[in-house]
PDB file of N, CA, C and O in Angstrom:
ATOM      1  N   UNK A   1       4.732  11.920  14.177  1.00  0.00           N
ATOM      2  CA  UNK A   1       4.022  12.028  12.925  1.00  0.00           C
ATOM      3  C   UNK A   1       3.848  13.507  12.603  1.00  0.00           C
ATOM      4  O   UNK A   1       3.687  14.291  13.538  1.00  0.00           O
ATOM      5  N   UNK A   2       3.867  13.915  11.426  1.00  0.00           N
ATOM      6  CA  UNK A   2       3.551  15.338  10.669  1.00  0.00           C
ATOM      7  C   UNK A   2       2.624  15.119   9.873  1.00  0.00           C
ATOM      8  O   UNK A   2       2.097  14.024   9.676  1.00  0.00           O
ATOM      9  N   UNK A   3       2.315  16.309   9.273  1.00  0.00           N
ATOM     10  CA  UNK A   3       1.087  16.380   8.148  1.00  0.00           C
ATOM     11  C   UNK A   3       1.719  17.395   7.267  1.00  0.00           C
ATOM     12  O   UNK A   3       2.334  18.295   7.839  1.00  0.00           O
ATOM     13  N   UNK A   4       1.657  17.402   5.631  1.00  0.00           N
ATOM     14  CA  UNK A   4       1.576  18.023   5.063  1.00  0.00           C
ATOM     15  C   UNK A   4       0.442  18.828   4.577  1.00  0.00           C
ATOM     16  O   UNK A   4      -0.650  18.271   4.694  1.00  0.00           O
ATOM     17  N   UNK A   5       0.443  20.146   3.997  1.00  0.00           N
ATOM     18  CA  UNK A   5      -0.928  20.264   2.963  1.00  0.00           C
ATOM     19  C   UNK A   5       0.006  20.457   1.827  1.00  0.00           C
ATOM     20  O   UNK A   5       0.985  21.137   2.133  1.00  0.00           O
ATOM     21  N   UNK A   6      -0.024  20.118   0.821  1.00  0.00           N
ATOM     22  CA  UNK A   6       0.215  20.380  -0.920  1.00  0.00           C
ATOM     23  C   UNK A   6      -0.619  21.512  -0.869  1.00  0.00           C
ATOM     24  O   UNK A   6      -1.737  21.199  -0.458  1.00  0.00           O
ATOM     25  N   UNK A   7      -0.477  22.966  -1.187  1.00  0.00           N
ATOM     26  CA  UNK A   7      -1.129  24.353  -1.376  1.00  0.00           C
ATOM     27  C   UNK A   7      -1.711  24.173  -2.768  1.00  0.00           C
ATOM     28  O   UNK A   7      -2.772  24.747  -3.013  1.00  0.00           O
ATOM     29  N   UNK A   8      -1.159  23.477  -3.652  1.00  0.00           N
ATOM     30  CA  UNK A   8      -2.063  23.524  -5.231  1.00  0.00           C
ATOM     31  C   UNK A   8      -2.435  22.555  -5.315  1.00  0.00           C
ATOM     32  O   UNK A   8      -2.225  22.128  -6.450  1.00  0.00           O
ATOM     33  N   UNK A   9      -3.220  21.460  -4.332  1.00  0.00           N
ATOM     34  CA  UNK A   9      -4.254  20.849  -4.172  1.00  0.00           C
ATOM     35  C   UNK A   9      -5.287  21.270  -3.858  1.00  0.00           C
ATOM     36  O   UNK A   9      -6.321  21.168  -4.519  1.00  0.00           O
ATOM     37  N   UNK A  10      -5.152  21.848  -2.719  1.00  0.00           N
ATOM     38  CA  UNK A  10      -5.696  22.026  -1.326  1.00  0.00           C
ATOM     39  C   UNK A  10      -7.148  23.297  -1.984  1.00  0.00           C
ATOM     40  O   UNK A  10      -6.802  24.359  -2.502  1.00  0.00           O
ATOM     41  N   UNK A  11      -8.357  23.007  -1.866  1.00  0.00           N
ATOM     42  CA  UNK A  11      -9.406  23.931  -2.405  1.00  0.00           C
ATOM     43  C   UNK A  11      -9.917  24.374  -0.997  1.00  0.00           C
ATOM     44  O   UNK A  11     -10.809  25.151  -1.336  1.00  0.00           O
ATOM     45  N   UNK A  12      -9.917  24.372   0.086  1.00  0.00           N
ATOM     46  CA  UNK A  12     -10.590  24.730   0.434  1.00  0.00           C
ATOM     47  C   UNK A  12     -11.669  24.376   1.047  1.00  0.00           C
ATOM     48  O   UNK A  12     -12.476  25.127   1.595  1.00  0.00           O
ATOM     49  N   UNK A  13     -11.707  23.168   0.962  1.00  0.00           N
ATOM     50  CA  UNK A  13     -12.959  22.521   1.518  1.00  0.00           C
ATOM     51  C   UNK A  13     -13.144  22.453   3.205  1.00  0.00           C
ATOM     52  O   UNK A  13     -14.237  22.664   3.731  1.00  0.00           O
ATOM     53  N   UNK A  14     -12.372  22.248   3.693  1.00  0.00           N
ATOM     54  CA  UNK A  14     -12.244  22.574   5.686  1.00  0.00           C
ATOM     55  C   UNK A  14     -12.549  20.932   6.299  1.00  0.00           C
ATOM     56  O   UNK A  14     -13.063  20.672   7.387  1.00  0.00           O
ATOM     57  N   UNK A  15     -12.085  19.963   5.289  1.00  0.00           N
ATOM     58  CA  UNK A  15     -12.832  18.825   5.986  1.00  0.00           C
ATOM     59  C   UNK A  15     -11.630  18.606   7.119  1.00  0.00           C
ATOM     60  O   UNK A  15     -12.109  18.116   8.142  1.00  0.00           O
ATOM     61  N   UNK A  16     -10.557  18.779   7.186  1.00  0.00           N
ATOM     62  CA  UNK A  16      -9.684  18.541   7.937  1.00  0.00           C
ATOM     63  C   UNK A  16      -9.805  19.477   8.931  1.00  0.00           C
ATOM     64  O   UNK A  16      -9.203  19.197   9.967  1.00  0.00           O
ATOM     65  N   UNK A  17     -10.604  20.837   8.902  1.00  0.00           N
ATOM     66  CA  UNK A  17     -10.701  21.665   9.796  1.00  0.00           C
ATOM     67  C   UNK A  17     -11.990  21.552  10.778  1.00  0.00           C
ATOM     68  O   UNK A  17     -12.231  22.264  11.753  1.00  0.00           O
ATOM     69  N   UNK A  18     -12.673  20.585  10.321  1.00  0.00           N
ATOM     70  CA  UNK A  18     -13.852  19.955  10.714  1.00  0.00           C
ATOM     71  C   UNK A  18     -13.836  18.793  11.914  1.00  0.00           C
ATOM     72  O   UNK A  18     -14.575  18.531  12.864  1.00  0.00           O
ATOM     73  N   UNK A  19     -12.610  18.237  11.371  1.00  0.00           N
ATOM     74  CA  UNK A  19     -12.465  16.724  12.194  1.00  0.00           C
ATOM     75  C   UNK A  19     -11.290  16.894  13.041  1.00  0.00           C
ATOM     76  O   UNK A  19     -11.307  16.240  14.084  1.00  0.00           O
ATOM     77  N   UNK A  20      -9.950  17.864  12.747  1.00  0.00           N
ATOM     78  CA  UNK A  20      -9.026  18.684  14.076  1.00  0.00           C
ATOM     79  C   UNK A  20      -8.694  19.615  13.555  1.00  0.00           C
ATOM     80  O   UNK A  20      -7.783  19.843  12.759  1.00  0.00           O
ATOM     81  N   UNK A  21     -10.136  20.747  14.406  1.00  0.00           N
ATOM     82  CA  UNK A  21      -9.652  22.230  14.687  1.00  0.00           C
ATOM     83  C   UNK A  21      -8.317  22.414  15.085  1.00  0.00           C
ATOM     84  O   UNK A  21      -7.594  23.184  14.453  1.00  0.00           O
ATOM     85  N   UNK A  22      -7.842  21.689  16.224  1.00  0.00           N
ATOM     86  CA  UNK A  22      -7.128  21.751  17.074  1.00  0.00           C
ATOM     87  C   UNK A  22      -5.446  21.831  16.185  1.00  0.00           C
ATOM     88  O   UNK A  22      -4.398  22.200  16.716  1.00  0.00           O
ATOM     89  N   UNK A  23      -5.628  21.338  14.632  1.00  0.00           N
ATOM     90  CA  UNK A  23      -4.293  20.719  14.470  1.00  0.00           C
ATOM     91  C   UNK A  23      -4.196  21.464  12.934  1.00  0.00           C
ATOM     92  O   UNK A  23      -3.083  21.770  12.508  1.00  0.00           O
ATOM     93  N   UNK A  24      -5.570  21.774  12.028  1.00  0.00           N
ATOM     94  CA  UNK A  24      -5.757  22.453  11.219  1.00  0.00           C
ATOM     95  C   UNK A  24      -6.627  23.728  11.312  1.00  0.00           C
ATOM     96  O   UNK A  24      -7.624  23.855  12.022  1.00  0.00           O
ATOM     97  N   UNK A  25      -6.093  24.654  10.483  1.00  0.00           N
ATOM     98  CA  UNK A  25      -6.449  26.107   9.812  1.00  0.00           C
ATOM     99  C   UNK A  25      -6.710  26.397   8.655  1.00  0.00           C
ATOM    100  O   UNK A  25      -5.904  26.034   7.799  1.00  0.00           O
ATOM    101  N   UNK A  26      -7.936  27.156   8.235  1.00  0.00           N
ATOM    102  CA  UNK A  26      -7.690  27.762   6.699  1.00  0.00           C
ATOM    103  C   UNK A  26      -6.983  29.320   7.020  1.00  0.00           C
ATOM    104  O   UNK A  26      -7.491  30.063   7.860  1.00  0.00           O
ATOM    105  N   UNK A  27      -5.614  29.749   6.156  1.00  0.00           N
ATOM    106  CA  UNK A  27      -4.983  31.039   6.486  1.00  0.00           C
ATOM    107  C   UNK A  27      -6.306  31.862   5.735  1.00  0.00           C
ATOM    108  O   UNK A  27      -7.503  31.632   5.566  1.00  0.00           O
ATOM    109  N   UNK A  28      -5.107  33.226   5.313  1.00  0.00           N
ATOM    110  CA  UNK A  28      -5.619  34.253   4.923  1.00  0.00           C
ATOM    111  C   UNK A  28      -6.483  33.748   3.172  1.00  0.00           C
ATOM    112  O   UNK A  28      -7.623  33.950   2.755  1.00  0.00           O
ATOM    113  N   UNK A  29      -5.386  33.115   2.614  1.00  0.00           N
ATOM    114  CA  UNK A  29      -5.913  32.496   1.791  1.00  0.00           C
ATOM    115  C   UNK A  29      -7.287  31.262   1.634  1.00  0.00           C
ATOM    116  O   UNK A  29      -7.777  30.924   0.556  1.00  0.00           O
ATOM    117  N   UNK A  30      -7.632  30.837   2.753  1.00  0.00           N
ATOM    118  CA  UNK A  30      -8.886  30.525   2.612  1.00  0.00           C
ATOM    119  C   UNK A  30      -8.175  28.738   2.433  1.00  0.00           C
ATOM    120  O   UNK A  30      -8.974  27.801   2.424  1.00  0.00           O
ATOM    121  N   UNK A  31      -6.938  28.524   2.329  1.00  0.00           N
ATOM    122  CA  UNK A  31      -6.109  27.360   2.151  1.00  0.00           C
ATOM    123  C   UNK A  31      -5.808  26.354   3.570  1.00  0.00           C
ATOM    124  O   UNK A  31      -5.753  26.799   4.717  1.00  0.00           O
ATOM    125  N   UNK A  32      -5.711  25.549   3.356  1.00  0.00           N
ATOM    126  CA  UNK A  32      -5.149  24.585   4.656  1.00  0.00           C
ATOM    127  C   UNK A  32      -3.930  24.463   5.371  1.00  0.00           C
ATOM    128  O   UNK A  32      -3.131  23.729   4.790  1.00  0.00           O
ATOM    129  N   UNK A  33      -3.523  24.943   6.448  1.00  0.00           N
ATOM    130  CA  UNK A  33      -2.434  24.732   7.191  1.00  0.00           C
ATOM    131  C   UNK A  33      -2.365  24.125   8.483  1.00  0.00           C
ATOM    132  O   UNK A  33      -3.308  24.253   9.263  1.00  0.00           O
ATOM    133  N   UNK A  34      -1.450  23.548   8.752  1.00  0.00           N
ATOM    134  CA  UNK A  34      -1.104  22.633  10.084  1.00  0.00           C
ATOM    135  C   UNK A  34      -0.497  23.863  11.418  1.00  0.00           C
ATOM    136  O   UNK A  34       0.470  24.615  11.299  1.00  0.00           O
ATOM    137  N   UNK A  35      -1.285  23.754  12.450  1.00  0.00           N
ATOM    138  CA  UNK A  35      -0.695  24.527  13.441  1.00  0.00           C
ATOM    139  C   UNK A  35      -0.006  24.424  13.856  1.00  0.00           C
ATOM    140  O   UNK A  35       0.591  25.421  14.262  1.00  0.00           O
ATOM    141  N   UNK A  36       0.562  22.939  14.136  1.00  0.00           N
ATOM    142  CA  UNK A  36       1.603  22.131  15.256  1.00  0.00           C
ATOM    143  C   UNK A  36       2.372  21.806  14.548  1.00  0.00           C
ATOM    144  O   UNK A  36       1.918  21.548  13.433  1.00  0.00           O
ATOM    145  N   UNK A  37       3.903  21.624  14.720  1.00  0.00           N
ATOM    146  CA  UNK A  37       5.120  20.547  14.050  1.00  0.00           C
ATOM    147  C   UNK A  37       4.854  19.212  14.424  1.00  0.00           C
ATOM    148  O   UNK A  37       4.915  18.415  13.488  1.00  0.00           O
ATOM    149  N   UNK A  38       4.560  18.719  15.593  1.00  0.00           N
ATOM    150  CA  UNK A  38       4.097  17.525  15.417  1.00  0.00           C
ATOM    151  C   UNK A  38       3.422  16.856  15.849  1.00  0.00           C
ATOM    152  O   UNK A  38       3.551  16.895  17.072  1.00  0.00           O
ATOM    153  N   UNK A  39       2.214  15.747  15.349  1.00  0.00           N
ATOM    154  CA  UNK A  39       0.797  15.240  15.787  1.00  0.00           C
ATOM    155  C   UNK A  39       1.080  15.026  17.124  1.00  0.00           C
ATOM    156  O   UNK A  39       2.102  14.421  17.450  1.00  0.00           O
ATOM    157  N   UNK A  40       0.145  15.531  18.085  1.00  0.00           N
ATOM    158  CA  UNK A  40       0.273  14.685  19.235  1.00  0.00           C
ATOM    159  C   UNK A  40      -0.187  13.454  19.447  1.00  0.00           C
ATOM    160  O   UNK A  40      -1.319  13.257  19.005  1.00  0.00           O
ATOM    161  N   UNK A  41       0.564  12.176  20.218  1.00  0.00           N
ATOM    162  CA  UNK A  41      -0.317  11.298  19.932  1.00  0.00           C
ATOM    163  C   UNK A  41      -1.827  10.690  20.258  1.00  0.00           C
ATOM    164  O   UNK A  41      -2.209   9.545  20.015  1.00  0.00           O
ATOM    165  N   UNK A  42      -2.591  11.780  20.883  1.00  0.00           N
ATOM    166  CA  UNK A  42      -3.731  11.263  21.210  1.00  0.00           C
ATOM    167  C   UNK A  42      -4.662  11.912  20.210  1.00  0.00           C
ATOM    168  O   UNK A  42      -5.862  11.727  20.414  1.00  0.00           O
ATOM    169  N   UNK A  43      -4.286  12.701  19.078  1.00  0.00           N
ATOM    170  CA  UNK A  43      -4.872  13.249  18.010  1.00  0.00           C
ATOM    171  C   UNK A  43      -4.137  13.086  16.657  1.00  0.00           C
ATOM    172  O   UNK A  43      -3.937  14.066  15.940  1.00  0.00           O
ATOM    173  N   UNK A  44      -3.732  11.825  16.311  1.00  0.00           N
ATOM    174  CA  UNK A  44      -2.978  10.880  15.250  1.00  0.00           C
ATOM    175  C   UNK A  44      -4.334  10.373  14.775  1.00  0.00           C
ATOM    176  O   UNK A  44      -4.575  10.835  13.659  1.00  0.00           O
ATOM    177  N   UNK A  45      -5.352   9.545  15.257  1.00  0.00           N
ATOM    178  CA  UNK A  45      -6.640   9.188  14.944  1.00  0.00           C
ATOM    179  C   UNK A  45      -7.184  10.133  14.136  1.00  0.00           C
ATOM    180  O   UNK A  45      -6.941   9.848  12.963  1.00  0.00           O
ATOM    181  N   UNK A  46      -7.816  11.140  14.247  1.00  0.00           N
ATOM    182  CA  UNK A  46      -8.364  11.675  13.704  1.00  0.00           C
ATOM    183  C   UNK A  46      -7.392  12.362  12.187  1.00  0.00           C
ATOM    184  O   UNK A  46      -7.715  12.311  11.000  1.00  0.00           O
ATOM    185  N   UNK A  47      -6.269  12.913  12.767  1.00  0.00           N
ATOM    186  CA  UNK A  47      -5.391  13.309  11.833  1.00  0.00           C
ATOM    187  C   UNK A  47      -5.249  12.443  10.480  1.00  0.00           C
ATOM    188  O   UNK A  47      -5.157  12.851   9.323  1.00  0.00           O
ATOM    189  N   UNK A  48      -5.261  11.001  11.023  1.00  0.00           N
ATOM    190  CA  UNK A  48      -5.150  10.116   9.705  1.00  0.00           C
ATOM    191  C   UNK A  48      -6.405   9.910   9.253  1.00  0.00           C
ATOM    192  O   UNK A  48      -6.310   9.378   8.147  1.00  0.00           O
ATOM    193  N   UNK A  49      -7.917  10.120   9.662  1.00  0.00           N
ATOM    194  CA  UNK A  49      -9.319  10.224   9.329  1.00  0.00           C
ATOM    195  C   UNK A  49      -9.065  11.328   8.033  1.00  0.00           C
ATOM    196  O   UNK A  49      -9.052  11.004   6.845  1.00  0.00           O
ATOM    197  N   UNK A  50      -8.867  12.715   8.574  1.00  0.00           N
ATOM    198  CA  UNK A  50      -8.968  14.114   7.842  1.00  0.00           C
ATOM    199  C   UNK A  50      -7.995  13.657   6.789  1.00  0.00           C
ATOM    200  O   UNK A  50      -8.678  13.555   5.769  1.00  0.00           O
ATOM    201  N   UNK A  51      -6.808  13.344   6.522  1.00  0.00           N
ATOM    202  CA  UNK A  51      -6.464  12.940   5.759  1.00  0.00           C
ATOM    203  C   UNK A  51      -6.849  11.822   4.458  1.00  0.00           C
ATOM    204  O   UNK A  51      -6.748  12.025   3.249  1.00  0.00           O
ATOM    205  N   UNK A  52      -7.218  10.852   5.021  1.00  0.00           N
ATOM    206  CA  UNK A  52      -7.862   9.716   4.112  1.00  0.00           C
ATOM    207  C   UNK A  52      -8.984  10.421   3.542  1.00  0.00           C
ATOM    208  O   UNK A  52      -9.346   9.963   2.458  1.00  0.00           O
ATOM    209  N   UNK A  53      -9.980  11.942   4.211  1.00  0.00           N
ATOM    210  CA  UNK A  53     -11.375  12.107   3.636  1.00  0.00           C
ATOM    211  C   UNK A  53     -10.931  13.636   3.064  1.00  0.00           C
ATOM    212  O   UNK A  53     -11.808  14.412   2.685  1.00  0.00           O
ATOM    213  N   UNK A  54      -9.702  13.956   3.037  1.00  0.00           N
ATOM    214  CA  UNK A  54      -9.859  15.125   2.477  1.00  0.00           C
ATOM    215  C   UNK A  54     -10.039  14.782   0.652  1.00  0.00           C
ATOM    216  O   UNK A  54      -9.482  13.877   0.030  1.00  0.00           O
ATOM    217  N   UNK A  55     -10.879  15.702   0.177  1.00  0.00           N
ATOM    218  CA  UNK A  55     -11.587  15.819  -1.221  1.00  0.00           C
ATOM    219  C   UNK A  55     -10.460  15.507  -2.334  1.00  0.00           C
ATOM    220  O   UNK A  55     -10.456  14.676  -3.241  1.00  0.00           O
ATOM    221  N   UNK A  56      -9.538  16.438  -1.954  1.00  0.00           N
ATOM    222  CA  UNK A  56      -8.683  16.708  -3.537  1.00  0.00           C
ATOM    223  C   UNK A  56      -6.952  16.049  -3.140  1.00  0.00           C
ATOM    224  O   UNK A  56      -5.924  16.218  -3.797  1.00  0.00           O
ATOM    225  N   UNK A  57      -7.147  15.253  -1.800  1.00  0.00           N
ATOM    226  CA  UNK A  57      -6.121  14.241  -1.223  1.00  0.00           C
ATOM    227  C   UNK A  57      -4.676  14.848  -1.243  1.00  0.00           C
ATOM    228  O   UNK A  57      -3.642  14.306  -1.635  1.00  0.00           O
ATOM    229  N   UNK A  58      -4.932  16.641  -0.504  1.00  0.00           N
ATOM    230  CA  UNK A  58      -3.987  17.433  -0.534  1.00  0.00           C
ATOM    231  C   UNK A  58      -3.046  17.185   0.554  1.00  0.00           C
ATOM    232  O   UNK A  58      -1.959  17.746   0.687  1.00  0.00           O
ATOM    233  N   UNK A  59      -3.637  16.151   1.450  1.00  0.00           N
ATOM    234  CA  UNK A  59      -2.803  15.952   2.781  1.00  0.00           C
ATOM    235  C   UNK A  59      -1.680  14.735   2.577  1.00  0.00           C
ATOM    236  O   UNK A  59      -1.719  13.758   1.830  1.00  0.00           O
ATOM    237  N   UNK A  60      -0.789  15.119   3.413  1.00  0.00           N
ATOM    238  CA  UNK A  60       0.735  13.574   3.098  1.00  0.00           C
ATOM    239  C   UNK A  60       0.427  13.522   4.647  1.00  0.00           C
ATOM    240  O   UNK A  60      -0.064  14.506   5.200  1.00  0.00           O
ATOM    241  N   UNK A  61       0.776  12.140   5.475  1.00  0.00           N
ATOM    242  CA  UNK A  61       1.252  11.887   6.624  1.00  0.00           C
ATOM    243  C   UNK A  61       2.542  11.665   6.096  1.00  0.00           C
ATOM    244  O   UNK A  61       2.787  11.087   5.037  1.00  0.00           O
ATOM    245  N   UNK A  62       4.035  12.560   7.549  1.00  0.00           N
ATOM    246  CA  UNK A  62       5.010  11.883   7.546  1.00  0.00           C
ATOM    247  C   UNK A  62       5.487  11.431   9.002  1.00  0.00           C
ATOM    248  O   UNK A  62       5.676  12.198   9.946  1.00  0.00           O
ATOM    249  N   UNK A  63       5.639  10.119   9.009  1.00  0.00           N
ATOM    250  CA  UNK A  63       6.265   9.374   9.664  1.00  0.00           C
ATOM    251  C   UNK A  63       7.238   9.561  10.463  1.00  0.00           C
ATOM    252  O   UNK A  63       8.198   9.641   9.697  1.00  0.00           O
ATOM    253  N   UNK A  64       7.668   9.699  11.636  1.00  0.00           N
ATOM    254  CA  UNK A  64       9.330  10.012  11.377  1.00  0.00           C
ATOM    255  C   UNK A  64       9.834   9.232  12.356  1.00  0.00           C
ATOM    256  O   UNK A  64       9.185   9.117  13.396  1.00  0.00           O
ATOM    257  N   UNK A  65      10.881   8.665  12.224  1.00  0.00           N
ATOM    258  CA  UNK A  65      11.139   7.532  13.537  1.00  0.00           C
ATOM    259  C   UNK A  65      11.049   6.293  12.931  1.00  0.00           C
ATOM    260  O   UNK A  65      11.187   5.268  13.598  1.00  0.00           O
TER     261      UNK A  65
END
């Protein structure tokens, strides 16, 4: 599994940085980025949480397999 952020969604809010530090960042821009290429699977749970609750629904899960 991967995660996208859409950058001209994405405000800023940190809810995904809230629920996996571990997997999300806000850069220099204050914006959302993914640290890892791909979810590990014992942090897919939460990954699909931060996703479903992010605000402006800047996050994609992709699948792969």
């Amino acid at each position: 599994m991967r995660v996208d952020v859409d950058r001209d969604l994405c405000e800023s809010n940190a809810v995904c940085v809230g629920i996996a530090p571990d997997i999300f960042e806000l850069d220099d821009e204050d914006l959302a980025v993914v640290t890892v290429d791909e979810i590990p699977a014992d942090r897919e749970a939460d990954v699909r949480q931060a996703v479903q609750l992010c605000p402006k629904i800047a996050l994609t899960l992709r699948e792969d397999g």
